[in-house]
C-alpha positions as CSV (number, residue, x, y, z in Angstrom):
1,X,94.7,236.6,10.2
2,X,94.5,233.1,11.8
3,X,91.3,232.2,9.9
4,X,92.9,233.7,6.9
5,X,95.8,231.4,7.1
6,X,93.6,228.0,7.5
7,X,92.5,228.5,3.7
8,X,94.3,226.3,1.5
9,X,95.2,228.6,-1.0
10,X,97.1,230.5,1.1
11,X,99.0,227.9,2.7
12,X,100.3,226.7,-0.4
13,X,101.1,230.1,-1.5
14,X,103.3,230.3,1.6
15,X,104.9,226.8,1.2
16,X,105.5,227.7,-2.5
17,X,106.8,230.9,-1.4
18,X,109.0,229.7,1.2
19,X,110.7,226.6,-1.3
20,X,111.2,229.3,-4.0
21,X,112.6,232.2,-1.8
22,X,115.0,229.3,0.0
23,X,116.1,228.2,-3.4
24,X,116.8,231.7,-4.9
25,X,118.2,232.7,-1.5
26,X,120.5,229.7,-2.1
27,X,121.4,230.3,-5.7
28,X,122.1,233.8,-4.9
29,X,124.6,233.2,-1.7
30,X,126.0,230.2,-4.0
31,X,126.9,233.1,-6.8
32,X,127.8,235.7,-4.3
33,X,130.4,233.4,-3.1
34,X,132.1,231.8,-6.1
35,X,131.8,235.5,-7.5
36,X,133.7,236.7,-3.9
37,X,136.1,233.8,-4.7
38,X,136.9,234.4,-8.1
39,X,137.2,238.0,-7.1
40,X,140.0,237.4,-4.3
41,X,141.7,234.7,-6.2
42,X,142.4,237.4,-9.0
43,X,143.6,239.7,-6.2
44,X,145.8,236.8,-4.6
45,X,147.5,235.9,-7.9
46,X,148.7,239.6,-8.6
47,X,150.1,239.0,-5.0
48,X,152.3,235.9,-5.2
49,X,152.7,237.4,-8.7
50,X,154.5,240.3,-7.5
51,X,156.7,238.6,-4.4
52,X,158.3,236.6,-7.6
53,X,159.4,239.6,-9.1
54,X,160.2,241.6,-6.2
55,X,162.2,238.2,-4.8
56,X,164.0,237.7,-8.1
57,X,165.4,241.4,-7.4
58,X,166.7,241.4,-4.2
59,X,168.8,238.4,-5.4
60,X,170.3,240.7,-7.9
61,X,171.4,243.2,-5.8
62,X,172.8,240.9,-3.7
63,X,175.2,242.4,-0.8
64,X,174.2,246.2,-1.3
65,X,172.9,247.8,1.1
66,X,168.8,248.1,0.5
67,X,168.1,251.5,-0.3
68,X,171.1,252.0,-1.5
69,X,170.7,250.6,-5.0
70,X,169.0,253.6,-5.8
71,X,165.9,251.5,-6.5
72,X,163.0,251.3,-4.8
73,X,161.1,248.1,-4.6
74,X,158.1,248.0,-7.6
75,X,155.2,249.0,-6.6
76,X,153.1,247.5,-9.8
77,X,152.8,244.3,-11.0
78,X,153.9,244.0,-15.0
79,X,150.4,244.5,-16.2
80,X,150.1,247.5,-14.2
81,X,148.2,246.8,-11.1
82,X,149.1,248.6,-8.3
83,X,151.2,246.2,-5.6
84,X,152.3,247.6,-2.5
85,X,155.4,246.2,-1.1
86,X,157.9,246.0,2.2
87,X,160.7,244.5,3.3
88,X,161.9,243.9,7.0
89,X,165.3,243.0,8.2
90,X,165.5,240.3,10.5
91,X,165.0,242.3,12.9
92,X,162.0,243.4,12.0
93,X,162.8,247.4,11.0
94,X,162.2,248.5,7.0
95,X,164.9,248.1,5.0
96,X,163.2,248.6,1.8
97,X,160.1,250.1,0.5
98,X,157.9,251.0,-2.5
99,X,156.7,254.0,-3.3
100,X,153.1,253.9,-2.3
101,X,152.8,253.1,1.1
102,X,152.4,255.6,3.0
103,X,152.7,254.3,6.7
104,X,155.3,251.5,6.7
105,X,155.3,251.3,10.6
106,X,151.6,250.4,10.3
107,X,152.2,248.0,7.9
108,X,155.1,246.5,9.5
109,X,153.1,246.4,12.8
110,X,150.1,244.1,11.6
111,X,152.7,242.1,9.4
112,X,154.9,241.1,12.6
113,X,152.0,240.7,14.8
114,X,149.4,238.7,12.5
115,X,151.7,236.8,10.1
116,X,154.5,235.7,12.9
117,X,155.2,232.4,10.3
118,X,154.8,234.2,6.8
119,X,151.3,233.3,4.8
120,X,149.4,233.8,1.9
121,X,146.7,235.5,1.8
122,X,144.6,237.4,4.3
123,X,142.4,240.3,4.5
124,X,143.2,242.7,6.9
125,X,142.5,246.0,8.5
126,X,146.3,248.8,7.7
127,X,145.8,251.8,8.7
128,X,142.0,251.7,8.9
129,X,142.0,250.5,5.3
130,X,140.9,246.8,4.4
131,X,144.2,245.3,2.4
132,X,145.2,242.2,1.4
133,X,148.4,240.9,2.8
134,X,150.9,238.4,2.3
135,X,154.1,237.9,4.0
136,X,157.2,235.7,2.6
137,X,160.5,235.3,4.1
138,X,163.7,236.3,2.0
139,X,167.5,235.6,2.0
140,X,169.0,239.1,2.3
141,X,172.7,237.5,1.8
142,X,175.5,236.6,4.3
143,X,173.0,234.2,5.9
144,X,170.6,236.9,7.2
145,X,166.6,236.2,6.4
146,X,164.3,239.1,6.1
147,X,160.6,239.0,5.4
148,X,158.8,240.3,2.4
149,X,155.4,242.3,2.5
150,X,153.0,242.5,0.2
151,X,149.9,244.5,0.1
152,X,146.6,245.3,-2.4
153,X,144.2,248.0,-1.0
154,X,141.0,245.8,-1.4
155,X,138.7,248.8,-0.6
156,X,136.9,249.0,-3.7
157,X,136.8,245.1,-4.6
158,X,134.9,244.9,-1.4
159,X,132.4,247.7,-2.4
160,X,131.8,246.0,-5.5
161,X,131.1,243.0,-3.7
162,X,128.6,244.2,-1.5
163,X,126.7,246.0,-4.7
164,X,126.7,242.6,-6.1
165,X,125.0,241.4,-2.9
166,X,122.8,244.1,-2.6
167,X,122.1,243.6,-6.1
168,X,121.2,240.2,-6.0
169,X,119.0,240.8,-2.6
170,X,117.1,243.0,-4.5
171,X,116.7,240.2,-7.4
172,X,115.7,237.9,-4.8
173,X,113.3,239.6,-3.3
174,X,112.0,240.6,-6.9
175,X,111.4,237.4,-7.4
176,X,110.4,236.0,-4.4
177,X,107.1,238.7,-4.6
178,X,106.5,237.9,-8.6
179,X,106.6,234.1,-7.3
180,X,103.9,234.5,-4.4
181,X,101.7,236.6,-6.8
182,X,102.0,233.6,-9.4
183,X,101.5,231.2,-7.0
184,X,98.4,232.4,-5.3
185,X,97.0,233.1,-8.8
186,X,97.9,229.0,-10.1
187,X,96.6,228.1,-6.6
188,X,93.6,229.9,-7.0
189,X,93.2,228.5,-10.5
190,X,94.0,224.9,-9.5
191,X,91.3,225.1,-6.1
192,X,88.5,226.5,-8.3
193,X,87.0,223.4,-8.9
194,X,87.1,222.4,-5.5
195,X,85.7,226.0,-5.2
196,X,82.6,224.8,-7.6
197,X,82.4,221.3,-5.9
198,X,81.9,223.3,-2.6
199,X,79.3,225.7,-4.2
200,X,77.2,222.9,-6.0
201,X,77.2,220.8,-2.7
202,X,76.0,223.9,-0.8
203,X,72.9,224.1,-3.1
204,X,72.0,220.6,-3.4
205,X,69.3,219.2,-0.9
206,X,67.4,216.0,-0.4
207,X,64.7,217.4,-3.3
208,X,67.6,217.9,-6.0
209,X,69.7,215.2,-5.7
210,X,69.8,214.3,-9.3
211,X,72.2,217.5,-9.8
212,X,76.0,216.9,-10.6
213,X,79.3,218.3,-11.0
214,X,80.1,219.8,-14.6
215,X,83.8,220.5,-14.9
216,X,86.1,220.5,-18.1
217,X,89.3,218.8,-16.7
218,X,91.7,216.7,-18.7
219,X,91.5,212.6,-18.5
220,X,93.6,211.8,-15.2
221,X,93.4,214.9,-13.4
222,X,93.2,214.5,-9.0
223,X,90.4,217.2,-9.1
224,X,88.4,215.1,-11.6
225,X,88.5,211.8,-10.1
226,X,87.1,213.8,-6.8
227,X,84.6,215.4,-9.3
228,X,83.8,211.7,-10.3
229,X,83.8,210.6,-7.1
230,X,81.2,212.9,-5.7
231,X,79.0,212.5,-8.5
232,X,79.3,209.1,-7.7
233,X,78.5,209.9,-4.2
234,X,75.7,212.1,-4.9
235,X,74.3,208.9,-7.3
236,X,74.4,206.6,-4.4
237,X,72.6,209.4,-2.0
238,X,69.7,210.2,-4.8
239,X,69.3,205.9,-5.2
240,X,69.2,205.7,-1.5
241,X,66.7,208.5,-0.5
242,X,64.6,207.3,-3.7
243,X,64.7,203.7,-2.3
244,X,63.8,205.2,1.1
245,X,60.6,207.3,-0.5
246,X,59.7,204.3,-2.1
247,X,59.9,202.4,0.8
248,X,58.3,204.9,3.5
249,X,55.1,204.9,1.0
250,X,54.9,201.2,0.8
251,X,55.5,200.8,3.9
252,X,52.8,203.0,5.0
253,X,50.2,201.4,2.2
254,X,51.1,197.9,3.5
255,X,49.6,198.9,7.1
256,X,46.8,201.1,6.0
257,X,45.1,198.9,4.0
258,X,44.7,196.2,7.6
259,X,44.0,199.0,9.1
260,X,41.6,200.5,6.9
261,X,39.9,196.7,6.7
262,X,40.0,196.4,10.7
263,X,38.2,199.7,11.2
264,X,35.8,199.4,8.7
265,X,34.8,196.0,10.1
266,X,35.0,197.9,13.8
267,X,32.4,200.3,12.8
268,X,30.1,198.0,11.1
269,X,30.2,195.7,14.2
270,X,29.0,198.8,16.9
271,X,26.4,199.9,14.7
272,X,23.8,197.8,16.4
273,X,24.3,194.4,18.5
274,X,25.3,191.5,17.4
275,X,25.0,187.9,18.2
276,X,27.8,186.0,19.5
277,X,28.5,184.0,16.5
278,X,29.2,187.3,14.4
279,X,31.3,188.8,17.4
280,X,33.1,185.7,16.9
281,X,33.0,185.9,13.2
282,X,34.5,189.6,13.3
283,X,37.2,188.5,16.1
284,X,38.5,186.1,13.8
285,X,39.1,188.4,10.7
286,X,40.3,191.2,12.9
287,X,42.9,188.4,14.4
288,X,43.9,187.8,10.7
289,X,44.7,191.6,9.9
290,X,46.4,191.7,13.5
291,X,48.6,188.6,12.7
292,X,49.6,190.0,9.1
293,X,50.4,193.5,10.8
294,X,52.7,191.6,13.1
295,X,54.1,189.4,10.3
296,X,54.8,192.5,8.6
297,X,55.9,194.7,11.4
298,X,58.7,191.4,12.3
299,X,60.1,191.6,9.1
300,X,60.2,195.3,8.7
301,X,62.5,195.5,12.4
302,X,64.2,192.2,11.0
303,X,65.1,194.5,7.4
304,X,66.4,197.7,9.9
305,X,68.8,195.8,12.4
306,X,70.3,194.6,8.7
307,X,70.2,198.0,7.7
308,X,71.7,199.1,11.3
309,X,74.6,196.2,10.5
310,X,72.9,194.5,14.0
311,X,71.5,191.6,12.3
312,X,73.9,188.9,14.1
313,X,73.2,185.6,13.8
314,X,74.0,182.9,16.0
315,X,76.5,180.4,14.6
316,X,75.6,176.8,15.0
317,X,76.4,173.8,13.1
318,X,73.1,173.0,11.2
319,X,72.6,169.2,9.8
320,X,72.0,170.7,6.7
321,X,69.8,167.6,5.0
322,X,68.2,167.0,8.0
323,X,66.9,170.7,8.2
324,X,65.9,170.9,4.8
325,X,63.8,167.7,5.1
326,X,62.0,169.2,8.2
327,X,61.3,172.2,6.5
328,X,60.2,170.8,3.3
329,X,57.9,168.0,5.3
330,X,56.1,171.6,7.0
331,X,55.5,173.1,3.6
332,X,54.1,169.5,2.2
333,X,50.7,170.0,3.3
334,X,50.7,173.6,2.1
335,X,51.9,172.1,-1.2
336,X,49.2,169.8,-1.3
337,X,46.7,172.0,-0.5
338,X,47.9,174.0,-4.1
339,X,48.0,170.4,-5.9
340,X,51.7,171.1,-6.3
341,X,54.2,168.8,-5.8
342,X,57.4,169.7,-3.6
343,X,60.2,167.2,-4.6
344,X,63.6,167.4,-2.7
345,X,67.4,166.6,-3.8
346,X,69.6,166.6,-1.0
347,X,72.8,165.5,0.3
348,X,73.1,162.4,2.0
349,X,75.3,164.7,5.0
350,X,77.2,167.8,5.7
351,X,76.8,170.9,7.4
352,X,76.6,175.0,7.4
353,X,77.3,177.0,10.4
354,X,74.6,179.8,10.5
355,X,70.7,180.5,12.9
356,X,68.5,178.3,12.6
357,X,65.7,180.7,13.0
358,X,67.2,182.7,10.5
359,X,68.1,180.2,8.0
360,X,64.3,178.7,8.4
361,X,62.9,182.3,7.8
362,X,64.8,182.0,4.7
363,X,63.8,178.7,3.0
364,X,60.6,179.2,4.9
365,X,59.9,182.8,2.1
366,X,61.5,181.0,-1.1
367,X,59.4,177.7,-0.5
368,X,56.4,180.2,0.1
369,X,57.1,181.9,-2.6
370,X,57.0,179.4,-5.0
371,X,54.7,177.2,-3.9
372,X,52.2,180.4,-4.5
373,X,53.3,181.1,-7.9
374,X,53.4,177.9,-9.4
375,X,50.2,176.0,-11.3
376,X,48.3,173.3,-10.1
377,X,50.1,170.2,-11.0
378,X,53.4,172.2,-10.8
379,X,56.3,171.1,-9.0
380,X,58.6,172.9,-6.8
381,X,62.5,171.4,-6.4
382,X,64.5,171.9,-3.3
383,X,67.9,171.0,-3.7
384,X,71.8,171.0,-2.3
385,X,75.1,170.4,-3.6
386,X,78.1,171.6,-2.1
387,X,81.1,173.2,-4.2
388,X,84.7,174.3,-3.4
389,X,83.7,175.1,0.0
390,X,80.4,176.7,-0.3
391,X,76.8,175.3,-0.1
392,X,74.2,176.1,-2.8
393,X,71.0,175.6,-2.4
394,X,68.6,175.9,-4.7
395,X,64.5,176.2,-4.8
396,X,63.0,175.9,-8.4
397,X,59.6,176.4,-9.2
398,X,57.1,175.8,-12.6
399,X,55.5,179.1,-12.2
400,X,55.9,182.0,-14.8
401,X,58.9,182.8,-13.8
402,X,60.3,186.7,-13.6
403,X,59.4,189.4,-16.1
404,X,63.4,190.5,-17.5
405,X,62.6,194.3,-16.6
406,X,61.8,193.0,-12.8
407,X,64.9,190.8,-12.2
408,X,67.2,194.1,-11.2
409,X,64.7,195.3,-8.2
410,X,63.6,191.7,-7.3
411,X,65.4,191.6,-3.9
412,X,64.0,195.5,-3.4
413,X,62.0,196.0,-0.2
414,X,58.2,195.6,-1.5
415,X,58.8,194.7,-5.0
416,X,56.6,192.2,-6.5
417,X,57.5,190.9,-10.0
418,X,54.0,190.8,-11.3
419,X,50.3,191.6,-9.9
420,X,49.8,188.0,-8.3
421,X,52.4,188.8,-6.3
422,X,50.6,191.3,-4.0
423,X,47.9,191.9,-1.0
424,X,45.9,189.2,-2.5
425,X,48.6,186.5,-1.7
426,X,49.4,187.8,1.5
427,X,52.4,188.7,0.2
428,X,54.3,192.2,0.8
429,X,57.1,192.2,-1.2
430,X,59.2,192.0,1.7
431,X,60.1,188.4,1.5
432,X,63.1,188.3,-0.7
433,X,64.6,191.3,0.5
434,X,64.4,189.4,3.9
435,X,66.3,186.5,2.1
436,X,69.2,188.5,0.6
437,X,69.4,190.3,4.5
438,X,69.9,186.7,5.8
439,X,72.2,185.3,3.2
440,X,74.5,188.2,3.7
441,X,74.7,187.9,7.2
442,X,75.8,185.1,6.9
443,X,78.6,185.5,4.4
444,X,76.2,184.1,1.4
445,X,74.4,185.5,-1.2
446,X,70.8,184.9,-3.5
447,X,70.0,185.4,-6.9
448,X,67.4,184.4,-9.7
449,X,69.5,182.3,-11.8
450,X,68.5,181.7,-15.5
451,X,66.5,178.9,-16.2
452,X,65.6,177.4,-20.3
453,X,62.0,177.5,-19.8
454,X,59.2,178.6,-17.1
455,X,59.7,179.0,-13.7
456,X,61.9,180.5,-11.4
457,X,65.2,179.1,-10.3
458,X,66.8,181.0,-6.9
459,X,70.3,180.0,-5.6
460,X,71.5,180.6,-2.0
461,X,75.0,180.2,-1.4
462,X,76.1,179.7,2.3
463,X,80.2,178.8,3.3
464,X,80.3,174.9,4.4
465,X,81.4,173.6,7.3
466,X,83.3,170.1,8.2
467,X,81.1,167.3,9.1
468,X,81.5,166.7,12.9
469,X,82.5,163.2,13.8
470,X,79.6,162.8,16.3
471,X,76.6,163.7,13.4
472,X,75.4,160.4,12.8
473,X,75.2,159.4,9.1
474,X,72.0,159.2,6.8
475,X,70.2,156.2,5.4
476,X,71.5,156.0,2.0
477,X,67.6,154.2,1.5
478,X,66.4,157.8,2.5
479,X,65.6,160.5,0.3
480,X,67.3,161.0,-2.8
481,X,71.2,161.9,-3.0
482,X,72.3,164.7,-4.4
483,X,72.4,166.2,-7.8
484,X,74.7,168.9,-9.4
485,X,72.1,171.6,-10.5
């Protein structure tokens, strides 16, 4: 029963249930009682109705004796409804009478005793009949005031009144059962796509990702945004598990093919001996495979502890020109060596708060990256400018640039925007994805901005800081000042 009761369904069939059967319990009492009221208000006007006339003809006997006039006191009301009525001396015996009562003592007894003052109009028990009384005084002449009783049997009215109520009980509970059989049936009908959302997420694994939620449900409608929303979800979890496929088997080329290299080079060296010139010769390329394995495994455990949300760096105030000449002076000779030539356009001050490691690591793959992919006689620009607040750096190269089909998974973990960019380059595809992990953490952002021409044009936006007072300021003879990109 308990486990029965945690379903949905069912507890909105009971809430609907217990609104509705409060409401028509409500409605019904509400009509029971104006009906009751109306009822006794008919009953209470052929009372007061009846005390007029009776009153108007004890005036006009005036002095005779009651009971001696030879008339009794009415005992219906003009239109014929039946109207008991008694009158008491002052004293409190019967002087007078109507016909239909049968025990005036009785009715005498519960007048005197519950009506001490007079009153209009109770319900009472005569006799062991329920009647409705009212009690009046009247001047009986020579200064003596009797009291005037009236009396309706109410017997019947209070039948009918408790057929009505059983009546509408019945009504109520008619309805109250139609109304939890309609409301478990629209609840069911209004869960069923939750039902289907349920089923379909049941069936899907890891291998069918792809599937979605098919539901005909009108623009608007709660259940369809949730629809939308898990096929949304369910789009995210299929990108994310593709990405993670794609990245597990790149991953695991990237370190077989060193691998592969080192032991082939291992098993040519123990076939026979060697001198110690080619043990040398063999240590040395097996030191190369071993440094790009660590190179690679670094950035790999740098990309998870992004991943993980643990990449936290330190927060230092950087001299920004300053560290962007020492990095371009290191990448000179490399430059150089490539016949390209790395020109610089940089502030003459400010300052970013970010790693230094980190923010080297970071200029370190962009200046890398284009200093590989751009001709002999090329140039490569580093530049800074800082706007509203924010830093933007920018590294441009005169290389071919990036194909328009590659420019959505260039910051992808191993993605290489053309052939060059690979093994043979000692490249992995790792090191922009490294860049947009970097820029993120701290607050920036990279892209591949569009450029009119070749090359390749990447902006990294990092938030300012003020200057300190203390940094001392920059040769205005030095290198250039900056230039709005």
């Amino acid at each position: 029963m308990r486990e029965h009761l945690r379903r949905t369904r069912v507890r909105l069939t009971l809430v609907y249930v217990g609104v509705f059967a409060l409401v028509a319990g409500s409605a019904a009492v509400a009509f029971w009682l104006a009906f009751s009221l109306t009822e006794y208000q008919v009953v209470d006007g052929s009372l007061i109705t009846q005390s007029n006339l009776v009153e108007s003809q004890i005036k006009e006997i005036g002095g005779q004796r009651f009971g001696e006039s030879g008339e009794p006191l009415p005992g219906e009301t003009q239109a014929g409804i039946g109207v008991a009525a008694l009158l008491l001396g002052a004293d409190g015996h019967v002087l007078d009478r109507s016909g239909q009562i049968k025990d005036p003592g009785a009715l005498a007894s519960t007048a005197t005793r519950e009506f001490p003052s007079g009153g209009c109009c109770r319900t009472k028990m005569v006799g062991g009949q329920p009647m409705r009384l009212m009690v009046m005084p009247v001047d009986l002449g020579n200064g003596a005031v009797g009291r005037l009783v009236l009396a309706r049997p109410i017997q019947e009215l209070q039948q009918s009144l408790l057929r009505v109520a059983v009546l509408l009980l019945f009504v109520v509970v008619l309805l109250v059962v139609g109304a939890a059989g309609l409301g478990y049936w629209l609840s069911g009908r209004a869960l069923r796509p939750v039902g289907v959302m349920a089923g379909t997420a049941r069936q899907i694994s890891e291998q069918d990702l792809h599937r979605r939620i098919r539901l005909d449900l009108p623009p608007g409608d709660e259940l369809g945004e949730l629809a939308a929303t898990f096929n949304g979800m369910l789009a995210r979890l299929d990108a994310s598990f593709e990405g993670l496929r794609r990245f597990t088997a790149d991953a695991a080329h990237e370190f077989r093919a060193p691998l592969a290299l080192m032991r082939t080079q291992l098993d040519v060296m123990l076939r026979r001996r060697r001198s110690v010139e080619e043990y040398e010769a063999s240590h040395r390329s097996l030191l190369t495979e071993v440094e790009r394995l660590g190179r690679l495994a670094d950035q790999l455990l740098l990309l998870a502890r992004a991943d993980a949300g643990a990449l936290a760096p330190r927060r230092e105030s950087i001299d920004l020109p300053e560290f962007l000449e020492e990095t371009i002076e290191r990448w000179r000779p490399a430059a150089q060596e490539r016949e390209v030539e790395l020109d610089s356009q940089v502030p003459l001050e400010g300052a970013v708060a970010g790693d230094p490691d980190l923010l080297r690591q970071l200029l370190d793959n962009l200046l890398d990256n284009a200093i590989r992919h751009s001709p002999g006689h090329g140039t490569v620009t580093v530049s800074a400018v800082e706007e509203g607040g924010w830093w933007r750096l920018t590294v441009q190269d005169s290389g071919p640039g990036v194909k328009v089909g590659m420019r959505s998974r260039l910051f992808e973990r191993f993605a290489r925007a053309d052939a060059a960019r690979g093994r043979a380059t000692g490249g992995a595809g790792l090191g922009l994805s490294l860049c947009a992990a970097i820029a993120e953490a701290h607050g920036g952002s990279i892209s591949l901005a569009d450029v009119f021409g070749p090359g390749a044009r990447f902006v990294v936006r990092l938030p300012s800081m003020p200057v300190p007072s203390s940094m001392p300021a920059r040769d205005e003879g030095g290198v250039g000042a900056a230039e709005r990109i």
